[in-house]
C-alpha positions in Angstrom: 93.6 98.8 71.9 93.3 96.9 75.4 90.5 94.7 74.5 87.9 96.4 76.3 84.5 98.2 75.3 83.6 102.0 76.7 81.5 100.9 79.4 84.2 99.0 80.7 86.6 101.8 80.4 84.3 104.1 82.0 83.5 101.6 85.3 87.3 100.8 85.8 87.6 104.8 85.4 85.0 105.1 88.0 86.3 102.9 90.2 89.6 104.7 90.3 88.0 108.0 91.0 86.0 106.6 94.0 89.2 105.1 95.5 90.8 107.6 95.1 88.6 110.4 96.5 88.0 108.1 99.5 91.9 108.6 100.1 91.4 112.8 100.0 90.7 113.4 104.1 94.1 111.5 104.5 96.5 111.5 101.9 96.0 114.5 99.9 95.4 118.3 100.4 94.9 121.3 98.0 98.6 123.5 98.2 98.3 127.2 99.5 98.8 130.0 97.1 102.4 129.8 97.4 102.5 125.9 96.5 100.2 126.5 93.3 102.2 129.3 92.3 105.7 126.7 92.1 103.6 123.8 90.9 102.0 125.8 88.4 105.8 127.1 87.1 107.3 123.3 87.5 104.6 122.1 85.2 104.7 124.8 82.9 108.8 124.5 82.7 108.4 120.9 81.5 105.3 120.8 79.6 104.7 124.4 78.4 100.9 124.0 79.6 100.5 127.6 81.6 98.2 127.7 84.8 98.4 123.8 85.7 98.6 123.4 89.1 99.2 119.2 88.9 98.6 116.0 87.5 96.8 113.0 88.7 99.8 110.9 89.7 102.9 113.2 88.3 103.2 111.4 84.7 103.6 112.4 81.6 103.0 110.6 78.6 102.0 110.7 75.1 98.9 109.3 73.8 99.5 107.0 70.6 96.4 108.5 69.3 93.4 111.0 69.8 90.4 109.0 72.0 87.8 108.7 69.6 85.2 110.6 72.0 82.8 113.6 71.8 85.2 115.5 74.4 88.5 114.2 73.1 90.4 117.3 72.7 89.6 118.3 76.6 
C-alpha cells in the first residue's frame, strides 16, 4: 500500500517507539485512578471498546483492510 516492505515498516515503527519513550520523563505520565476511570468511560462512549484507558496520539481511524500478519486481530 505505501510502497514499503515489513522490515521497513517495522524500523520506522521502531524508531517511533524509541522517540517516543525518550519523551516519557517529560511529556507524559500514567493518570491516577480517577483519570483512568474518565478516560476509560470517554473511550468507551465513542468507540464501544470497554476498559481502554487511551490511545497513542487520540485518533481514531479505520483500517482499509486487516494487516496481513500472524497477530493481526490484536
Amino acid at each position: 500500500m505505501f510502497g514499503i516492505a515489513q522490515g521497513t515498516s517495522d524500523i520506522y515503527r521502531d524508531r517511533v517507539m524509541r522517540a517516543i519513550l525518550k519523551l516519557r520523563p517529560t511529556c507524559y505520565t500514567w493518570p491516577d485512578k480517577e483519570g483512568r476511570k474518565k478516560l476509560s468511560k470517554k473511550v468507551m462512549k465513542k468507540t464501544g471498546f470497554p476498559n481502554v484507558v487511551g490511545i497513542a496520539d487520540g485518533t481514531l481511524f479505520p483500517l482499509a483492510f486487516e494487516p496481513e500478519i500472524e497477530d493481526a486481530p490484536d
